[in-house]
Backbone and ligand atoms as CSV (ligand in chain L), in Angstrom:
chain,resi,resn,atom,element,x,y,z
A,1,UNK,N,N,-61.948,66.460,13.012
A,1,UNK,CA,C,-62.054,66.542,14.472
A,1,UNK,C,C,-62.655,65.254,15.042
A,2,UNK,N,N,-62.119,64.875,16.528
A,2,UNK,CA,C,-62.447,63.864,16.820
A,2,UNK,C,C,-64.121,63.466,17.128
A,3,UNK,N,N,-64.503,62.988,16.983
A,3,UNK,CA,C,-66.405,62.594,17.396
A,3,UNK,C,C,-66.210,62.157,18.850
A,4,UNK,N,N,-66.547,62.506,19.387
A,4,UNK,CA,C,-66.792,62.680,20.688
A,4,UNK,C,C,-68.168,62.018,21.416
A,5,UNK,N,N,-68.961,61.823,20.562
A,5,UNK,CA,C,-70.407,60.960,20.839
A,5,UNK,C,C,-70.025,59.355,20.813
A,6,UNK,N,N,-70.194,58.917,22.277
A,6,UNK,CA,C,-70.186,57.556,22.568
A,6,UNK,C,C,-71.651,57.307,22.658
A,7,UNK,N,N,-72.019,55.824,21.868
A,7,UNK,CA,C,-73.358,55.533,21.859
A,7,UNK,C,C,-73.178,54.455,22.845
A,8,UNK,N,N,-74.224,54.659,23.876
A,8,UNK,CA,C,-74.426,53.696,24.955
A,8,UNK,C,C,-75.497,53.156,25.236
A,9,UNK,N,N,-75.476,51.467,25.388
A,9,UNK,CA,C,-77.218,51.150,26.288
A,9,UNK,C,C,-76.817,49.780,26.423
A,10,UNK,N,N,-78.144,49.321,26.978
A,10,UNK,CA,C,-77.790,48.141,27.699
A,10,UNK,C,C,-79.385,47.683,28.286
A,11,UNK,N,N,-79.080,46.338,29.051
A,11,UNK,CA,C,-80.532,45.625,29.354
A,11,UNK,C,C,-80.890,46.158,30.706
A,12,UNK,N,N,-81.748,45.596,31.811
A,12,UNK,CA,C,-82.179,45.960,33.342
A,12,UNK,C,C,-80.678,45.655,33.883
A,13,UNK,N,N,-80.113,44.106,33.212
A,13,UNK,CA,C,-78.680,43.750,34.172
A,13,UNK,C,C,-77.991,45.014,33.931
A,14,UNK,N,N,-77.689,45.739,32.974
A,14,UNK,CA,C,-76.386,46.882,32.531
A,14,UNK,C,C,-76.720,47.967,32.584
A,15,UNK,N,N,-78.230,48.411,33.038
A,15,UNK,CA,C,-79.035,49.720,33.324
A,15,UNK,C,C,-78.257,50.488,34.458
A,16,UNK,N,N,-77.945,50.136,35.453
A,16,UNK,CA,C,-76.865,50.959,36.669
A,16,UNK,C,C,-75.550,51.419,36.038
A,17,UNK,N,N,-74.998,50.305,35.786
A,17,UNK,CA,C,-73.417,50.862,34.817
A,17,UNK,C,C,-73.318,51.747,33.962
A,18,UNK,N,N,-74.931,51.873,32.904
A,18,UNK,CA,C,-74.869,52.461,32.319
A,18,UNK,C,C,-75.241,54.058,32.259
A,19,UNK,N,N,-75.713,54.081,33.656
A,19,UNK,CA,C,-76.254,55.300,33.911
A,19,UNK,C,C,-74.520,55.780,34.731
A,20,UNK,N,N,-73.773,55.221,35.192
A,20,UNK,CA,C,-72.518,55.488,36.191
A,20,UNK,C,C,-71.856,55.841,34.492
A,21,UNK,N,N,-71.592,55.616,33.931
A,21,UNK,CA,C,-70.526,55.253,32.930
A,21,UNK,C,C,-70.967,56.713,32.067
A,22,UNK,N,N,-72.425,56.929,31.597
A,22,UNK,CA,C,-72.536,58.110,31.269
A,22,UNK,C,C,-71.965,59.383,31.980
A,23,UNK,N,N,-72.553,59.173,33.400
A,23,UNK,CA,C,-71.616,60.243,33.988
A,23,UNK,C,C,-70.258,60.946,33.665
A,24,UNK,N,N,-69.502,59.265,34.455
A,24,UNK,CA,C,-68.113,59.319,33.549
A,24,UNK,C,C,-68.220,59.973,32.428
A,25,UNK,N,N,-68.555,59.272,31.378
A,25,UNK,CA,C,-67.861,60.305,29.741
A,25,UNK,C,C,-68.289,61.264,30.282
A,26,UNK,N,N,-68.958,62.061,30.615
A,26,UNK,CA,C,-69.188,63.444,30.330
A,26,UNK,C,C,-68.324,64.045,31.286
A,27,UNK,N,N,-68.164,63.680,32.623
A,27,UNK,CA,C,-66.848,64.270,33.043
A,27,UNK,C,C,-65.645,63.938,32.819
A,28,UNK,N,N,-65.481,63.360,31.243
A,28,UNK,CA,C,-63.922,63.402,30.886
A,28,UNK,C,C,-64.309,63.999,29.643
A,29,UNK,N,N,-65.116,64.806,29.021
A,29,UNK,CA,C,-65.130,65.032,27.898
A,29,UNK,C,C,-65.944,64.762,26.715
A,30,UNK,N,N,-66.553,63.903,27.295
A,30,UNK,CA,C,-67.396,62.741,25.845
A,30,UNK,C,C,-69.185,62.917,26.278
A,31,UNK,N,N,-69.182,62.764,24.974
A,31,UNK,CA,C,-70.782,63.129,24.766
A,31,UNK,C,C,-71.735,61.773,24.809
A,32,UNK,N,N,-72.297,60.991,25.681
A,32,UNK,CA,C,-72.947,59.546,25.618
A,32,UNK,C,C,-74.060,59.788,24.647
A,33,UNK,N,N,-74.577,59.072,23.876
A,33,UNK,CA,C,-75.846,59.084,22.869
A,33,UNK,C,C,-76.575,57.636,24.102
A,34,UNK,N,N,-77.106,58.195,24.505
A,34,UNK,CA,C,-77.907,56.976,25.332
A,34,UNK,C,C,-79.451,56.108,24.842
A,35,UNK,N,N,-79.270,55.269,24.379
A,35,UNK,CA,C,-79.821,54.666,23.499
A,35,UNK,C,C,-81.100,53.514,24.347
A,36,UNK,N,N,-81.281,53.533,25.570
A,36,UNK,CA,C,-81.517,52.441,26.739
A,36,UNK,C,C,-81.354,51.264,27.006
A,37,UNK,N,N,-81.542,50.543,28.193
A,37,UNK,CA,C,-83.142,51.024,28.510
A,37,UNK,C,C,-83.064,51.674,29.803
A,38,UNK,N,N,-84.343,52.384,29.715
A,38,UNK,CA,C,-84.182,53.216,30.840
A,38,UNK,C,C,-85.214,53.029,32.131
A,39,UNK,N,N,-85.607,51.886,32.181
A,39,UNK,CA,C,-86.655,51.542,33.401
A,39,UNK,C,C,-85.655,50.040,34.020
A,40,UNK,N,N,-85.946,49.973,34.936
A,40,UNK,CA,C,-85.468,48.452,35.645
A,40,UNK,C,C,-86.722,47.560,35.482
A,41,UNK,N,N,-87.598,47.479,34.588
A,41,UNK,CA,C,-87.908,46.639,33.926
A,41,UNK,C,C,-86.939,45.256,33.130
A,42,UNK,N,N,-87.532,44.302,33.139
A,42,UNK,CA,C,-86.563,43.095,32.488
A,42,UNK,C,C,-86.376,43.476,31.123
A,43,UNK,N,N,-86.290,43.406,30.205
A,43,UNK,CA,C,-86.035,43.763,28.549
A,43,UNK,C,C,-85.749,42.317,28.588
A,44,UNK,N,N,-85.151,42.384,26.670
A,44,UNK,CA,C,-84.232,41.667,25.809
A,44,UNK,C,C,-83.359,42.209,25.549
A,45,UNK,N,N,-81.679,42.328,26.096
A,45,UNK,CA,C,-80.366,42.889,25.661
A,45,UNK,C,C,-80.615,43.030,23.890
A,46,UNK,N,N,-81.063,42.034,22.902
A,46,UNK,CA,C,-80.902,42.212,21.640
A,46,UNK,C,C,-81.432,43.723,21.173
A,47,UNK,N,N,-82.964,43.955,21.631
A,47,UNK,CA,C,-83.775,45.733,21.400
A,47,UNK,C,C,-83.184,46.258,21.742
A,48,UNK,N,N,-81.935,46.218,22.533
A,48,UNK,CA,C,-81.087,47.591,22.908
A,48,UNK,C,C,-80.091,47.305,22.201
A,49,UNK,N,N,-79.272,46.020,21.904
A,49,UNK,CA,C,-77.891,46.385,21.314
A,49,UNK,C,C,-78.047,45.901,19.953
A,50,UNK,N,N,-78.984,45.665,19.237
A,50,UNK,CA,C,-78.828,45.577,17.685
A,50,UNK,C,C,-79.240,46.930,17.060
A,51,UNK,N,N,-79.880,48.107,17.711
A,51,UNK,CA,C,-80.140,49.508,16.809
A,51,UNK,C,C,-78.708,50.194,17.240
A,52,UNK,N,N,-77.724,49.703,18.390
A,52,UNK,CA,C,-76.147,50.399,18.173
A,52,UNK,C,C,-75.211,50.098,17.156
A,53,UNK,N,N,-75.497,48.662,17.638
A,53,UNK,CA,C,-74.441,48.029,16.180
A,53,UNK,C,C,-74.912,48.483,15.202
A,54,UNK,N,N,-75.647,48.361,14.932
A,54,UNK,CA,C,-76.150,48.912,13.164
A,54,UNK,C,C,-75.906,50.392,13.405
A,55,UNK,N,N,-76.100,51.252,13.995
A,55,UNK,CA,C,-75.524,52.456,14.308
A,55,UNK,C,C,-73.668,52.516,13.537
A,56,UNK,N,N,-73.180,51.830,14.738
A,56,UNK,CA,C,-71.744,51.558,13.986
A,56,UNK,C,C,-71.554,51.214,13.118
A,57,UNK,N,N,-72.231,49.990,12.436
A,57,UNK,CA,C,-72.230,49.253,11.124
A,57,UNK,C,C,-72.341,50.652,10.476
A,58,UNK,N,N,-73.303,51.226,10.375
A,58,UNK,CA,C,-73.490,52.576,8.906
A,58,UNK,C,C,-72.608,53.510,8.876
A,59,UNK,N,N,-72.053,53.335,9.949
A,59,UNK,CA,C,-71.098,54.854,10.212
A,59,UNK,C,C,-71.891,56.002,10.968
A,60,UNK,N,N,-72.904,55.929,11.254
A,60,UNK,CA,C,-73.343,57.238,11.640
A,60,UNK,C,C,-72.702,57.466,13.318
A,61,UNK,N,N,-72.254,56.294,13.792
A,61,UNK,CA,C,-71.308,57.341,15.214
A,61,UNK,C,C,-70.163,56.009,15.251
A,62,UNK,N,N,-69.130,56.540,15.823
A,62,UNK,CA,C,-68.140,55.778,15.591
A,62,UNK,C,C,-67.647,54.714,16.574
A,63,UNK,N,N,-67.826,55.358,17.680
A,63,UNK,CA,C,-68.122,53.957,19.218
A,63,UNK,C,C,-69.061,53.744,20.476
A,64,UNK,N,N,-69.076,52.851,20.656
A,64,UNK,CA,C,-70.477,52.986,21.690
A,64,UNK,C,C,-70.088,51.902,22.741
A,65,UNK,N,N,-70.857,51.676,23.896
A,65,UNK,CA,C,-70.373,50.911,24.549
A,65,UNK,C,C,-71.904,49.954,25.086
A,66,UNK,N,N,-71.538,48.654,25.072
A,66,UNK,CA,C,-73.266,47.770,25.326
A,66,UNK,C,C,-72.721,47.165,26.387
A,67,UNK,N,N,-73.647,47.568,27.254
A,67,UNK,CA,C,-73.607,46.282,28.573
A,67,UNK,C,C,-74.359,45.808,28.946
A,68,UNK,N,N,-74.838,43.850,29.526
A,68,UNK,CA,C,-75.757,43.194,29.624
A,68,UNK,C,C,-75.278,42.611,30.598
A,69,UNK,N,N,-75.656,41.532,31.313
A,69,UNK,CA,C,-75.050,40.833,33.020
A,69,UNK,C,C,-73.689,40.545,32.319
A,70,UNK,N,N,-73.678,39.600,31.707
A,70,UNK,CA,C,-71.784,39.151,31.414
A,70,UNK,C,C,-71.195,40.027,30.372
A,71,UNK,N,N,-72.283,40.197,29.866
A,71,UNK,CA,C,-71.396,40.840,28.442
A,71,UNK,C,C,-71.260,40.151,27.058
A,72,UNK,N,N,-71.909,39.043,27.308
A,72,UNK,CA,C,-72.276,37.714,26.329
A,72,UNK,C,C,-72.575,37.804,25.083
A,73,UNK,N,N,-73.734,38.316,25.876
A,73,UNK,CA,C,-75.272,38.213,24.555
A,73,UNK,C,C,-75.281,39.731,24.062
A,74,UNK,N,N,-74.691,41.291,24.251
A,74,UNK,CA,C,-74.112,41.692,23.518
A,74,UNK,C,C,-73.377,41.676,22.632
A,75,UNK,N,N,-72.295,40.712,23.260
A,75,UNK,CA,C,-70.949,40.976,22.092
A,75,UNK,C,C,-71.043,39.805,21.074
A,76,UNK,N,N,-72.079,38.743,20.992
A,76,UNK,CA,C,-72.832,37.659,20.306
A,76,UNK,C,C,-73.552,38.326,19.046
A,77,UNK,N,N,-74.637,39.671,19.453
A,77,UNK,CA,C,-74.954,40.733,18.542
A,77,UNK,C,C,-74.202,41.419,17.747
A,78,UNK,N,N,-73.574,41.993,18.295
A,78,UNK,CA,C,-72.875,42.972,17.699
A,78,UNK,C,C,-71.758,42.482,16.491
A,79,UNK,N,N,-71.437,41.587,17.314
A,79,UNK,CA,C,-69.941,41.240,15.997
A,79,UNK,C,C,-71.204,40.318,15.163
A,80,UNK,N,N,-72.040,40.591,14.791
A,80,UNK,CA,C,-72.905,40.001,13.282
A,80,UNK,C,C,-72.886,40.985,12.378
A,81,UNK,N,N,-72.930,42.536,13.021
A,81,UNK,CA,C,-72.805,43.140,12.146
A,81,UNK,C,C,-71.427,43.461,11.150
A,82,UNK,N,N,-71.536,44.199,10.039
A,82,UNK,CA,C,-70.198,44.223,9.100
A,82,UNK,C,C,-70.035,45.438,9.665
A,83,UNK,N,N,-68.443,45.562,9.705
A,83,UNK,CA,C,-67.844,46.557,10.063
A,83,UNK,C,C,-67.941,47.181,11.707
A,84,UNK,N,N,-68.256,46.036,12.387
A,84,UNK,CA,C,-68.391,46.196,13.994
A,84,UNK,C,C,-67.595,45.021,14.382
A,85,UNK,N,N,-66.291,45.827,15.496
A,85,UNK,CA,C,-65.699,44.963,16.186
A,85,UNK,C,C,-65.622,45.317,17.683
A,86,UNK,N,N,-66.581,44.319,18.063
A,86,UNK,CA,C,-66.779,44.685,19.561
A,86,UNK,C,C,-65.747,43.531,20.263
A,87,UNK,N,N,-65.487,44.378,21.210
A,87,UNK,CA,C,-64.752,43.433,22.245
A,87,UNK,C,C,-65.114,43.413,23.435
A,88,UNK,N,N,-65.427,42.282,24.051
A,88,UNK,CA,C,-66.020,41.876,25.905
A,88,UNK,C,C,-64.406,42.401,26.355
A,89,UNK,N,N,-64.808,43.346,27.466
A,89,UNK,CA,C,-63.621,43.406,28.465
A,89,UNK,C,C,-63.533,43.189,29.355
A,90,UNK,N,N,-62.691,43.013,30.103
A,90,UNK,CA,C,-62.934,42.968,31.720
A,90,UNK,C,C,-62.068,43.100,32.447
A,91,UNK,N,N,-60.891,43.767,32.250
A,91,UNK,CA,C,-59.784,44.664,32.831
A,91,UNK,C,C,-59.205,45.309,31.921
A,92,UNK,N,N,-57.726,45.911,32.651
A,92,UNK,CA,C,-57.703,47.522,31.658
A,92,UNK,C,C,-56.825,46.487,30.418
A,93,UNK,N,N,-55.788,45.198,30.744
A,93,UNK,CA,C,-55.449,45.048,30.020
A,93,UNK,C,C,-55.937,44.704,28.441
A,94,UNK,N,N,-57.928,43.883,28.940
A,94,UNK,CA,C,-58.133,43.677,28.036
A,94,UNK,C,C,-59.032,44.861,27.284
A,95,UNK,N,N,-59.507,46.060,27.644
A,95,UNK,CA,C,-59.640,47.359,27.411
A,95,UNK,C,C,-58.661,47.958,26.553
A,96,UNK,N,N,-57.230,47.694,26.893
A,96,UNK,CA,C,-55.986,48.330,25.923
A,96,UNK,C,C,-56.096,47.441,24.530
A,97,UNK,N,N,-55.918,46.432,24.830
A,97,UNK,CA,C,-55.614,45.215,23.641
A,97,UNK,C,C,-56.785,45.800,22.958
A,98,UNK,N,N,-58.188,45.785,23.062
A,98,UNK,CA,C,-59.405,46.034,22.473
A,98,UNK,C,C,-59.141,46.690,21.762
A,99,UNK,N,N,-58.280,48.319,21.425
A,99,UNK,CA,C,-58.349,49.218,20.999
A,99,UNK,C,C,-56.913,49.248,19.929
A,100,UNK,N,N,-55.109,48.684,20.680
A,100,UNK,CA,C,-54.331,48.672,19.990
A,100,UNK,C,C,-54.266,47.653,19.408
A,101,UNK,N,N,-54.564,46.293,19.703
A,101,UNK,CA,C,-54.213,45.463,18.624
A,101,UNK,C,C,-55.724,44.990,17.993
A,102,UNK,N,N,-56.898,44.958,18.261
A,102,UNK,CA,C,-58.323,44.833,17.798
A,102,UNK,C,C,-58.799,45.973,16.992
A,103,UNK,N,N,-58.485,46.965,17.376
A,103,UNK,CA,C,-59.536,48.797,16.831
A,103,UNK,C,C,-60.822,48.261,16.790
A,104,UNK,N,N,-61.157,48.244,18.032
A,104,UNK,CA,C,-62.591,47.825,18.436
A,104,UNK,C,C,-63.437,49.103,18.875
A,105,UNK,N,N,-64.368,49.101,17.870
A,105,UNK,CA,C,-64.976,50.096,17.557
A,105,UNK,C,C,-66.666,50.106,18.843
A,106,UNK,N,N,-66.555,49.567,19.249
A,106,UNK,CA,C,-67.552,48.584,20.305
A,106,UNK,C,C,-66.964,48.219,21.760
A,107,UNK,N,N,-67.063,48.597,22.712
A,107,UNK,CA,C,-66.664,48.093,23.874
A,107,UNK,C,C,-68.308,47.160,24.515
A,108,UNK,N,N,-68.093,46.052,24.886
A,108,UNK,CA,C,-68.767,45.258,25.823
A,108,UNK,C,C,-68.809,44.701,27.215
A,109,UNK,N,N,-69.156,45.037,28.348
A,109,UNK,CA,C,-69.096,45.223,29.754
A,109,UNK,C,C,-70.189,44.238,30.792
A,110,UNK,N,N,-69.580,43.481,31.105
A,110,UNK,CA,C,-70.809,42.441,31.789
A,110,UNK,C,C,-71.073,43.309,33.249
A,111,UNK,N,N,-72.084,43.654,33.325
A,111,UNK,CA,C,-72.742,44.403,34.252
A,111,UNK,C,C,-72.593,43.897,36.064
A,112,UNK,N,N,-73.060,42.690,35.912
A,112,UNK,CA,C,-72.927,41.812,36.823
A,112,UNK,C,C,-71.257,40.960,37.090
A,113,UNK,N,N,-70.957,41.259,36.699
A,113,UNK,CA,C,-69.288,41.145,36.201
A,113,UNK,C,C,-68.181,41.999,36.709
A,114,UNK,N,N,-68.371,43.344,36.458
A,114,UNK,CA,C,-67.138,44.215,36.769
A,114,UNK,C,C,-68.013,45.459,37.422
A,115,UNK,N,N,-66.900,45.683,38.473
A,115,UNK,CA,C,-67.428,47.161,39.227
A,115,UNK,C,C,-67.676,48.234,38.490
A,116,UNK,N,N,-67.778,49.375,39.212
A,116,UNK,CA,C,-67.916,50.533,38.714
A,116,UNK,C,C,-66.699,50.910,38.363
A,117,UNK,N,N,-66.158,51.095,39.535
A,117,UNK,CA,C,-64.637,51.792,39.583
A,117,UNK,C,C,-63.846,51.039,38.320
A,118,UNK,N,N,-63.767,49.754,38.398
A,118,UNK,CA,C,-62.903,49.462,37.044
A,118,UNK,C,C,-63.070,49.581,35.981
A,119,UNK,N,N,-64.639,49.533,35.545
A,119,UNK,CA,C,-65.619,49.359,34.723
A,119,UNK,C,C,-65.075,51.440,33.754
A,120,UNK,N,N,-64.977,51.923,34.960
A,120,UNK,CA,C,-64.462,53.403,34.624
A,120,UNK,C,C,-63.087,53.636,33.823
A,121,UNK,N,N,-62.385,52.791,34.395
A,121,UNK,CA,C,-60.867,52.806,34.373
A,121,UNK,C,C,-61.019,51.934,32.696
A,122,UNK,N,N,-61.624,51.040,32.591
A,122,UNK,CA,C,-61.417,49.970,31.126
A,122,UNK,C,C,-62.378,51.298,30.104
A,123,UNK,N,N,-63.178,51.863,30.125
A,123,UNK,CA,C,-63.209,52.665,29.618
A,123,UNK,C,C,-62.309,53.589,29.230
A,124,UNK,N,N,-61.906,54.292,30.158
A,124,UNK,CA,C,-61.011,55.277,29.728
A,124,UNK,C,C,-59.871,54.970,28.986
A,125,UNK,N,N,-59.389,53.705,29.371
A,125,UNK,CA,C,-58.374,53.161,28.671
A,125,UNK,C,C,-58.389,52.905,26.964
A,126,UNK,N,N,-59.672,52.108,27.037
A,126,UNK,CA,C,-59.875,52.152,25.397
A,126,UNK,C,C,-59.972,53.394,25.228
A,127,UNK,N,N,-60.639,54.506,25.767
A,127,UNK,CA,C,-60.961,55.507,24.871
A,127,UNK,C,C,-59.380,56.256,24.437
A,128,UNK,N,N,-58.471,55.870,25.611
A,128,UNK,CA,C,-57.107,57.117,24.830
A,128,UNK,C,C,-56.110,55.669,24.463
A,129,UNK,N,N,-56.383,55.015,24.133
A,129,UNK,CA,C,-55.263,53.841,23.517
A,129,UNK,C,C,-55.705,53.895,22.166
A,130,UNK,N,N,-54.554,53.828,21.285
A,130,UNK,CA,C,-54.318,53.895,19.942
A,130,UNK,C,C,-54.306,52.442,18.891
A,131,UNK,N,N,-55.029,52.452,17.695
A,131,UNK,CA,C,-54.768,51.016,17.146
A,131,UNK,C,C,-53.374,51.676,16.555
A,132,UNK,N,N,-52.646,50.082,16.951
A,132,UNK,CA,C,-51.080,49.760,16.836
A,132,UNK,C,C,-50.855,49.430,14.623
A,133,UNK,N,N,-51.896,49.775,14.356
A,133,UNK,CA,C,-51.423,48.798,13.153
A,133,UNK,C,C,-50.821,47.707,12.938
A,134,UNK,N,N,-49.710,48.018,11.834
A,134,UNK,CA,C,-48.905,46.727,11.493
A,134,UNK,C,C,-49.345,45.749,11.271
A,135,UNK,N,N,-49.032,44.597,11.729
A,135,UNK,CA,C,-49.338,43.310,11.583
A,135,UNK,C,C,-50.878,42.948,11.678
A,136,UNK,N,N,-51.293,44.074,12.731
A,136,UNK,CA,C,-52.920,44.107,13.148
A,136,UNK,C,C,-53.728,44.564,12.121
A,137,UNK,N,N,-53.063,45.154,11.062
A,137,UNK,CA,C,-54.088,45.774,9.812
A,137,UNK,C,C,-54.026,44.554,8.912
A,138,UNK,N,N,-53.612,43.693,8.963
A,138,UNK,CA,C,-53.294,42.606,8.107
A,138,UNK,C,C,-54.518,41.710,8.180
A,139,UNK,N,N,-54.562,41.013,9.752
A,139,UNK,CA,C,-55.367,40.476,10.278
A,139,UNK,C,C,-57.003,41.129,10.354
A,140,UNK,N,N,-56.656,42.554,9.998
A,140,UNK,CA,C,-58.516,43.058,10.464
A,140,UNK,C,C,-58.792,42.890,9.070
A,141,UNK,N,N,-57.747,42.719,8.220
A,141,UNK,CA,C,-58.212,42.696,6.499
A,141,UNK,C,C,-58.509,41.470,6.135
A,142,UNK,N,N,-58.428,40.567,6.841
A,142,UNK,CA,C,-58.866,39.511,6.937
A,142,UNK,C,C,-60.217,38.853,7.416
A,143,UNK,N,N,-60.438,39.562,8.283
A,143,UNK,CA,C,-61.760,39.814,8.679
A,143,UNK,C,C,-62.561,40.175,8.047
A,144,UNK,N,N,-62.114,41.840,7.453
A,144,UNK,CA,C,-63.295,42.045,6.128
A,144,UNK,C,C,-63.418,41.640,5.166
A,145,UNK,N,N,-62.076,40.742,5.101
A,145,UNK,CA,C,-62.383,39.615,3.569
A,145,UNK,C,C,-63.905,38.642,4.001
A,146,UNK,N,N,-63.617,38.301,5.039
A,146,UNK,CA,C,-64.565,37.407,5.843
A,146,UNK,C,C,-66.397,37.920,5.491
A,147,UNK,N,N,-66.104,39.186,5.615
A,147,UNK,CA,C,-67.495,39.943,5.559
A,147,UNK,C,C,-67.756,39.803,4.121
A,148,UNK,N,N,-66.951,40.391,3.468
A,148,UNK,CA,C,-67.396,40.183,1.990
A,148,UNK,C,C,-67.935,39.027,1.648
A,149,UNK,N,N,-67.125,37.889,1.940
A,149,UNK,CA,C,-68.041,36.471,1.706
A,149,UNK,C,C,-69.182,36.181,2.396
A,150,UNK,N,N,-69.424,36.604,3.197
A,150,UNK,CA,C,-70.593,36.504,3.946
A,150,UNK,C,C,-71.418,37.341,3.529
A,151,UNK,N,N,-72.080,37.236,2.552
A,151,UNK,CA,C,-72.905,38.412,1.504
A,151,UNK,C,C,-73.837,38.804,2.694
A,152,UNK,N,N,-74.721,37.593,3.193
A,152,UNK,CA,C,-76.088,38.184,3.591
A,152,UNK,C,C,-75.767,39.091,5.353
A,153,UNK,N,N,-74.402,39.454,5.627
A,153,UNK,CA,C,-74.147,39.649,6.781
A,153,UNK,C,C,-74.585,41.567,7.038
A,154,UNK,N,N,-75.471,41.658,8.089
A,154,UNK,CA,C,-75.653,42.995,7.949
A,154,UNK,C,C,-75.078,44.145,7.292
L,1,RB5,C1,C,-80.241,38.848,31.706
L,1,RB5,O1,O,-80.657,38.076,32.784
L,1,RB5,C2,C,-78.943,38.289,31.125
L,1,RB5,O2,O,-79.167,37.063,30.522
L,1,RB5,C3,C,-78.344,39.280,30.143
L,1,RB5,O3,O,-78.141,40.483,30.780
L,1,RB5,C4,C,-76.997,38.919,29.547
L,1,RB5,O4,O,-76.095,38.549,30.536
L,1,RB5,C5,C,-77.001,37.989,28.413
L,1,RB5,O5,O,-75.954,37.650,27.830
């Protein structure tokens, strides 16, 4: 059965989106694991999005979504870890691609960047778009060749 728990969080910049965006999942179905931060206090984006990635990295939930002002210095984190492929989006097209030709297990959202309303719509999109395989399983195997050599990589 499908997992249904999206892990979400983000810095003071991605704290609004991320409270709008929870909403969302839950009125389409999806369960947010909200991870913070939860004050409009300033933070460091890294204390919020390196305990998700490693989340994903282990397997214990399968996608989550990090948002910081651009979307930068998330998706800078995250793809360090092995077995996390996050992708910065910022329309639906690049929301679709994320999911059929990437299987990006990670969505990344610059806060200060994209509205609500679209910010909704690139969500939803990754969430019901399918990885395409083919040629794309070739290339992600390539990638984890990548990881393997990179011993000391999370
Ligand atoms: C915070 O001001 C900002 O630097 C952060 O949210 C993010 O955009 C970093 O990449």
């Amino acid at each position: 059965m499908e997992d249904r728990r999206i892990a979400i969080a983000s810095d003071h910049a991605g704290m609004e989106l991320k409270e709008d965006l929870k909403e969302f999942l839950r009125s389409i179905g999806y369960e947010p694991v909200d991870m913070g931060t939860n004050t409009s206090e300033r933070v460091d984006y890294p204390d919020y999005g390196i305990p998700v990635a490693e989340k994903v990295s282990k397997g214990e939930i399968q996608r989550a979504i990090l948002i910081c002002g651009t979307g930068i210095g998330m998706s800078i984190l995250a793809n360090k870890f092995r077995g996390v492929r996050a992708a910065l989006i910022y329309d639906i097209y690049t929301a679709r691609m994320a999911k059929e030709h990437n299987d990006a297990n990670i969505v990344v959202i610059g806060g200060r960047v994209v509205g609500k309303g679209l910010a909704r719509e690139m969500v939803r999109t990754w969430l019901e778009a399918s990885f395409q395989g083919g040629r794309h399983t070739k290339r992600l195997d390539k990638i984890r060749e990548l990881e393997n050599r990179m011993g000391e990589k999370v």
